[in-house]
PDB file as gemmi writes it, atoms N, CA and C in Angstrom:
CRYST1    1.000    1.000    1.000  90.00  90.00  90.00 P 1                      
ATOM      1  N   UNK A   1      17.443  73.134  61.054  1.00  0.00           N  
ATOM      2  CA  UNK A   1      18.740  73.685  60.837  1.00  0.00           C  
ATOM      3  C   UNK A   1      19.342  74.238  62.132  1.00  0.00           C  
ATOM      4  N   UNK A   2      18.611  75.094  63.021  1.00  0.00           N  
ATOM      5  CA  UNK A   2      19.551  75.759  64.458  1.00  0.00           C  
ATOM      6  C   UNK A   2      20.000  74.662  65.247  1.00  0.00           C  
ATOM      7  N   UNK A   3      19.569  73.134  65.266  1.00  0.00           N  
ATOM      8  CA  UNK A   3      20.292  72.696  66.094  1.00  0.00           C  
ATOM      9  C   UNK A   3      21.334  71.638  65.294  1.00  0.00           C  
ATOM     10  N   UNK A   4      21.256  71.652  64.430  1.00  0.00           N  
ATOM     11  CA  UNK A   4      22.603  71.356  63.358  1.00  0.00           C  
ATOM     12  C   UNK A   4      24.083  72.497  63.522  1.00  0.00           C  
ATOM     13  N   UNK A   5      23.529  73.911  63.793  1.00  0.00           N  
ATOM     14  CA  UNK A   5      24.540  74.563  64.317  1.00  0.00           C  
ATOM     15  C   UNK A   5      25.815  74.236  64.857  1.00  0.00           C  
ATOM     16  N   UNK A   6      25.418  73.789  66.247  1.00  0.00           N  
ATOM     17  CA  UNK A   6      26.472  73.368  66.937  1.00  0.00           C  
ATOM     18  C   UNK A   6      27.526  72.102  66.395  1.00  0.00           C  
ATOM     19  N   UNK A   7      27.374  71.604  65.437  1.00  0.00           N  
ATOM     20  CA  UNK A   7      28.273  70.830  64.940  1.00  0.00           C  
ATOM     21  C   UNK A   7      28.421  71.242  63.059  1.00  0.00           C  
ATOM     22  N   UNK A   8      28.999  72.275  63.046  1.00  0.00           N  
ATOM     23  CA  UNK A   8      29.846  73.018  61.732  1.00  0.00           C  
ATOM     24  C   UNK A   8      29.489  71.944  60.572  1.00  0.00           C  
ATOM     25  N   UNK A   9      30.087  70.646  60.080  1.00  0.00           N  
ATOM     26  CA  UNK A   9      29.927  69.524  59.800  1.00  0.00           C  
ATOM     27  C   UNK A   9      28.474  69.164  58.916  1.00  0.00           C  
ATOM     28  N   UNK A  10      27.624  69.529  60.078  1.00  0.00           N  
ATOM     29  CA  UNK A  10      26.468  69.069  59.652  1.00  0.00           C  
ATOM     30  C   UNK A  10      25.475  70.100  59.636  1.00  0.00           C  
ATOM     31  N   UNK A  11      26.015  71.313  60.128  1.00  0.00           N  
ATOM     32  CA  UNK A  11      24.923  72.224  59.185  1.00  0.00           C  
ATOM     33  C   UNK A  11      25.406  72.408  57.881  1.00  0.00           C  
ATOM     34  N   UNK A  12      26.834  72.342  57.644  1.00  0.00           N  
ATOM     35  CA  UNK A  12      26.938  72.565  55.933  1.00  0.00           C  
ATOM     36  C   UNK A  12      26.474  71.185  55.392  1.00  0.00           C  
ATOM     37  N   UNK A  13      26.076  69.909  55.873  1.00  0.00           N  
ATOM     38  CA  UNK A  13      25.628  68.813  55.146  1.00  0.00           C  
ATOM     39  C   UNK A  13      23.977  69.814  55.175  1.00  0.00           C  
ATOM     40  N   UNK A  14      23.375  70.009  55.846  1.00  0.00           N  
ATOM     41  CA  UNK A  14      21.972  70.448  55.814  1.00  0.00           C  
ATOM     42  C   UNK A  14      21.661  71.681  54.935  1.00  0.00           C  
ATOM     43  N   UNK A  15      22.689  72.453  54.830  1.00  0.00           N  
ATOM     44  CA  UNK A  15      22.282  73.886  54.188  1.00  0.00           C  
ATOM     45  C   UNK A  15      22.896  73.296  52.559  1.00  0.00           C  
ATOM     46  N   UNK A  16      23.787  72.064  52.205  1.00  0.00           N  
ATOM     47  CA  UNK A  16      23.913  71.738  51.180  1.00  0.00           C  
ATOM     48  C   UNK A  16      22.504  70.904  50.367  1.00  0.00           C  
ATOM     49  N   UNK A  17      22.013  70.097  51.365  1.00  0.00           N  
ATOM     50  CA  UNK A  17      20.566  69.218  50.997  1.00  0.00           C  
ATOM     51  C   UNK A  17      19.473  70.141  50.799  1.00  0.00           C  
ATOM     52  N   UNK A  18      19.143  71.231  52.003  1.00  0.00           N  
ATOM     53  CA  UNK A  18      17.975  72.458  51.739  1.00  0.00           C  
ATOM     54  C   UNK A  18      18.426  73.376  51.092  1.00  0.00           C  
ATOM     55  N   UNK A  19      19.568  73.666  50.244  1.00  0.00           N  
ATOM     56  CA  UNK A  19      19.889  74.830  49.477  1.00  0.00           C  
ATOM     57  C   UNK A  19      18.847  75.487  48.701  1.00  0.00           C  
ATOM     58  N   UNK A  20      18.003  74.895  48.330  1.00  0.00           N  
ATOM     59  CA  UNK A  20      16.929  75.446  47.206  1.00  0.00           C  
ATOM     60  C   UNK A  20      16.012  76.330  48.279  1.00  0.00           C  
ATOM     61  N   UNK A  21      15.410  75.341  49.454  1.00  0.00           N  
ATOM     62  CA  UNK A  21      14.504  75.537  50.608  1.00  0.00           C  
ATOM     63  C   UNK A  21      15.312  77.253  51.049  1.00  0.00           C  
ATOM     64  N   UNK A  22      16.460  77.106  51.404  1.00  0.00           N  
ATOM     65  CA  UNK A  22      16.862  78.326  52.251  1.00  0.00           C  
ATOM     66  C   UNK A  22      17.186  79.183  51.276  1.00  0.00           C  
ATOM     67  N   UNK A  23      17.391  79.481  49.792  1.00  0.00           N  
ATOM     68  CA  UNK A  23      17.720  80.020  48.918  1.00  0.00           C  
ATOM     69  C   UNK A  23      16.749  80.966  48.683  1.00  0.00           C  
ATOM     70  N   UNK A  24      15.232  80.593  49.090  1.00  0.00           N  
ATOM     71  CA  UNK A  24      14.199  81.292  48.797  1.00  0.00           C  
ATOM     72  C   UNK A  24      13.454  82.523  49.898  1.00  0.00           C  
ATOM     73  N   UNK A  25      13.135  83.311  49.255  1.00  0.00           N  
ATOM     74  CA  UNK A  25      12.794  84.635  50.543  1.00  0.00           C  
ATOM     75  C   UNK A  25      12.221  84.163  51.734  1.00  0.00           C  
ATOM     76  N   UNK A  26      11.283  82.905  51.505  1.00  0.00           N  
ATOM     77  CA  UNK A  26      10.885  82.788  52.878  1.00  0.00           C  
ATOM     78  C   UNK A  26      11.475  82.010  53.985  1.00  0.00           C  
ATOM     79  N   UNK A  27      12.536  80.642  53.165  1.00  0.00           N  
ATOM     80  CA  UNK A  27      13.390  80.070  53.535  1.00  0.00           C  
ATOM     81  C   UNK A  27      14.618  81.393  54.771  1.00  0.00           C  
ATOM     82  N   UNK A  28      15.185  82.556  53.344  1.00  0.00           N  
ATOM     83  CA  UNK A  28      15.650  83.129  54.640  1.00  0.00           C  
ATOM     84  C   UNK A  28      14.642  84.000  55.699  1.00  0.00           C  
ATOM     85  N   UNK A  29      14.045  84.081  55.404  1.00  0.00           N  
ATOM     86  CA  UNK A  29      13.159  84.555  56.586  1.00  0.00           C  
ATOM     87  C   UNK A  29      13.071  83.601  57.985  1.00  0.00           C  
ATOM     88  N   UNK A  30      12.472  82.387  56.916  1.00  0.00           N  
ATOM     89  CA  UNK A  30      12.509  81.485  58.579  1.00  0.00           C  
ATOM     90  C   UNK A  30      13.503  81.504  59.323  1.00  0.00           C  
ATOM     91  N   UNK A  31      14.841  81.227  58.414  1.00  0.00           N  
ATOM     92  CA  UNK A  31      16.323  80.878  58.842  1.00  0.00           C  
ATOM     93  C   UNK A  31      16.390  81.986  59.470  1.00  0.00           C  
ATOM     94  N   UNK A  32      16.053  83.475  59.289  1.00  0.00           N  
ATOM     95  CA  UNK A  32      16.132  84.576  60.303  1.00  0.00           C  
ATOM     96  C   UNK A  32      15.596  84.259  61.582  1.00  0.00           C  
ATOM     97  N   UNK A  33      14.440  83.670  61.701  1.00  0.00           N  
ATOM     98  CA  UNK A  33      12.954  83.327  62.444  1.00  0.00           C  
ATOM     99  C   UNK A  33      14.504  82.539  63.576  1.00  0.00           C  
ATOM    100  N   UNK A  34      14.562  81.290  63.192  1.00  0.00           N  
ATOM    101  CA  UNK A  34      15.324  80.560  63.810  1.00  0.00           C  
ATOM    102  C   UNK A  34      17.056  80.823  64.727  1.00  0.00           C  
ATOM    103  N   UNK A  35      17.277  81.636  63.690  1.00  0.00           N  
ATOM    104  CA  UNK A  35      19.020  82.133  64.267  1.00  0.00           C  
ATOM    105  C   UNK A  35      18.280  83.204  65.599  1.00  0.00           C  
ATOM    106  N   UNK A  36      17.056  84.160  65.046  1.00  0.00           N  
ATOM    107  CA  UNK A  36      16.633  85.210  66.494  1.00  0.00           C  
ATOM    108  C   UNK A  36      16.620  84.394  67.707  1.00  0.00           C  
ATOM    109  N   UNK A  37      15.752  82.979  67.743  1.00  0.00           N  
ATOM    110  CA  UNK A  37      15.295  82.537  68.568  1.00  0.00           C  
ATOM    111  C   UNK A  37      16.948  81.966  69.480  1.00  0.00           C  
ATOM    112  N   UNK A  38      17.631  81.678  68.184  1.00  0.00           N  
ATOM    113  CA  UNK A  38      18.976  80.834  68.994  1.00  0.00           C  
ATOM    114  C   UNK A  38      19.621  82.170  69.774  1.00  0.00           C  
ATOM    115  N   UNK A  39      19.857  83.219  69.186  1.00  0.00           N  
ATOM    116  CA  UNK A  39      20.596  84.445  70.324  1.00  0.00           C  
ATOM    117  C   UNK A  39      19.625  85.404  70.398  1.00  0.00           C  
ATOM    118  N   UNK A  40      18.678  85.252  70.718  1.00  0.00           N  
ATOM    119  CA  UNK A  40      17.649  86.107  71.307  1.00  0.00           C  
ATOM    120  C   UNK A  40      18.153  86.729  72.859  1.00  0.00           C  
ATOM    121  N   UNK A  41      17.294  87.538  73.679  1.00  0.00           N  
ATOM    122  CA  UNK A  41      17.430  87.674  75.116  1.00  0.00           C  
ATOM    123  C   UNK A  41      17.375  86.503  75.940  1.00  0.00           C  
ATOM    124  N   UNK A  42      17.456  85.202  75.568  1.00  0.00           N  
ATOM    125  CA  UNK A  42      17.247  84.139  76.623  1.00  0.00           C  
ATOM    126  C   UNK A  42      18.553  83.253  76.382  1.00  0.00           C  
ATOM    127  N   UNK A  43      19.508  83.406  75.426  1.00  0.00           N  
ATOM    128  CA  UNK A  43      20.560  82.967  75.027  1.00  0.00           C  
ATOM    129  C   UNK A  43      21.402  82.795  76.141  1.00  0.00           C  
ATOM    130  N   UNK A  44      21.906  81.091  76.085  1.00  0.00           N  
ATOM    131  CA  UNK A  44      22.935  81.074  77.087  1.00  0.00           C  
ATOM    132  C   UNK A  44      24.041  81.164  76.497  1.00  0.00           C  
ATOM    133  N   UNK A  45      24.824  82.418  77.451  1.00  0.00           N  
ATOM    134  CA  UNK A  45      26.499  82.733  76.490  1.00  0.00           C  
ATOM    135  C   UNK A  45      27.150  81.755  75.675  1.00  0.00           C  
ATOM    136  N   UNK A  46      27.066  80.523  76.404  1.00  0.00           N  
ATOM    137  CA  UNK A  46      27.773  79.112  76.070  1.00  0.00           C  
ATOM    138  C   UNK A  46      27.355  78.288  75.196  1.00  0.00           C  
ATOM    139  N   UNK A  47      25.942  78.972  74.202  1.00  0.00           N  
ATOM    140  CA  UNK A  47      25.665  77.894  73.399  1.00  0.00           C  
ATOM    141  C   UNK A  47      26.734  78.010  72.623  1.00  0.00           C  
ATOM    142  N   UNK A  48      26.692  76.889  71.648  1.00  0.00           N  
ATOM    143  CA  UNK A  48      27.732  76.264  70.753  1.00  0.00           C  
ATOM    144  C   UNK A  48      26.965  77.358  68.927  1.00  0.00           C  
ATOM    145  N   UNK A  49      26.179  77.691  69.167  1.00  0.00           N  
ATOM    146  CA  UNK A  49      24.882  77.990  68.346  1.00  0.00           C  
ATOM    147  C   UNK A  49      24.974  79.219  67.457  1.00  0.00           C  
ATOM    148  N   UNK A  50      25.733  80.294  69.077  1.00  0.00           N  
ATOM    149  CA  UNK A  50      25.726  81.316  69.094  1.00  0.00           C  
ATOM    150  C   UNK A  50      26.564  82.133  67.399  1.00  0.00           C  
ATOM    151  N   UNK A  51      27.333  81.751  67.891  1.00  0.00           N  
ATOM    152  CA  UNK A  51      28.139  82.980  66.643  1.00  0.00           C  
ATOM    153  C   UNK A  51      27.952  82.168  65.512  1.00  0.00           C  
ATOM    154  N   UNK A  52      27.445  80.988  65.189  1.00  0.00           N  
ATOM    155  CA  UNK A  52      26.990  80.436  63.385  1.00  0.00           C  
ATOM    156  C   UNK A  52      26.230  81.233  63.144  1.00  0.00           C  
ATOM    157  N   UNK A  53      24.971  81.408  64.259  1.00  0.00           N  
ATOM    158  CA  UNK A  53      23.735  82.052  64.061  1.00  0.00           C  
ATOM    159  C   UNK A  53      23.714  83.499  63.665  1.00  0.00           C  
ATOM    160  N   UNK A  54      24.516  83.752  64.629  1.00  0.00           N  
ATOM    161  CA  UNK A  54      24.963  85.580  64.267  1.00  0.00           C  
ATOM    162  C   UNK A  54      25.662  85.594  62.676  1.00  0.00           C  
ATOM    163  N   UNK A  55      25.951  85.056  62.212  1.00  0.00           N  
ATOM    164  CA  UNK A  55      27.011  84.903  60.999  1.00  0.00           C  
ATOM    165  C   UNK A  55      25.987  85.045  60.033  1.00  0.00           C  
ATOM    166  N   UNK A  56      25.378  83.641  60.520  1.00  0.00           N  
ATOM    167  CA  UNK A  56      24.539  83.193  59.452  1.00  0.00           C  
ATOM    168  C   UNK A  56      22.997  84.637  59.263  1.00  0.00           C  
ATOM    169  N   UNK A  57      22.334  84.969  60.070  1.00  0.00           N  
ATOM    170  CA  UNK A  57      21.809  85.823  60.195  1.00  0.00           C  
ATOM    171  C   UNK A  57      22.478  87.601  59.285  1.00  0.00           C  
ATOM    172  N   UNK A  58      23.595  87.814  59.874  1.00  0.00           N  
ATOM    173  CA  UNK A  58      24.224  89.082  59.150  1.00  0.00           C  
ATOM    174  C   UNK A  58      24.357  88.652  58.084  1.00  0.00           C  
ATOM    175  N   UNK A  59      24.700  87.175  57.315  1.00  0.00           N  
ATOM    176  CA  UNK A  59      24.759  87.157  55.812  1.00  0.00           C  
ATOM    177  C   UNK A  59      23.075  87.209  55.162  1.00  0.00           C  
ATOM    178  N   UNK A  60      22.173  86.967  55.853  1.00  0.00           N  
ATOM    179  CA  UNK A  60      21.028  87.149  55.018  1.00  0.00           C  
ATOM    180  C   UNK A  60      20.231  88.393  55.011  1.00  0.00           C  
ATOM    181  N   UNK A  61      20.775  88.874  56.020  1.00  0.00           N  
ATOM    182  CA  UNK A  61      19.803  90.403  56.443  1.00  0.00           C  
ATOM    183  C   UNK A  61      20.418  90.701  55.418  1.00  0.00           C  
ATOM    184  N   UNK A  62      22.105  90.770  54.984  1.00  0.00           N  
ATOM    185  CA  UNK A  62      23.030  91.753  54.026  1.00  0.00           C  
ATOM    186  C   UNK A  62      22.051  91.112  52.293  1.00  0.00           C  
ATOM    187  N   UNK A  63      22.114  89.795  52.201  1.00  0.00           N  
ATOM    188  CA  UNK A  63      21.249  89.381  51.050  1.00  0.00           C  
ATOM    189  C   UNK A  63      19.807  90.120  51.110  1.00  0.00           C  
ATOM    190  N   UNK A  64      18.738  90.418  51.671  1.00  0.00           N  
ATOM    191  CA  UNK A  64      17.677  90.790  51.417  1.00  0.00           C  
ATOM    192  C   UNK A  64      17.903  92.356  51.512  1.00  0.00           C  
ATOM    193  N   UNK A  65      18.729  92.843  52.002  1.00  0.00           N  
ATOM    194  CA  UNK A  65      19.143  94.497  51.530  1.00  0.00           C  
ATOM    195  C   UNK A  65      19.803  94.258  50.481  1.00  0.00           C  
ATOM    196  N   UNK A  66      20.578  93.893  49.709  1.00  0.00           N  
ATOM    197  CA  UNK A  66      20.917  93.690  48.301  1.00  0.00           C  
ATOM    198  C   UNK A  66      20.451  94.344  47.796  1.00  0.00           C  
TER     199      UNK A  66                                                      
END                                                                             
């Protein structure tokens, strides 16, 4: 899924096919696992990656505090 990011398009084709996969606690966990790694401290300003990841990340942290 993080490198589906950069093209909008086709991470919603991917998060539509794994919906069940990422729907589940550990699914968002990984998907956490994965968005850290994309804007972690080694993040180049310019990925394309960046702010899905941040998005996508603040909507699941906000789901598992629910």
């Amino acid at each position: 899924m993080g490198s589906s990011l950069a093209v909008p398009s086709l991470a919603d084709r991917v998060r539509q096919e794994r919906r069940r996969d990422f729907a589940s606690r550990d699914g968002k966990l990984m998907t956490l696992f994965v968005c850290s790694k994309i804007f972690g401290p080694g993040a180049h300003p310019e990925d394309p990656r960046l702010g899905p990841a941040r998005r996508i990340a603040e909507q699941i942290v906000a789901e598992l505090h629910g």
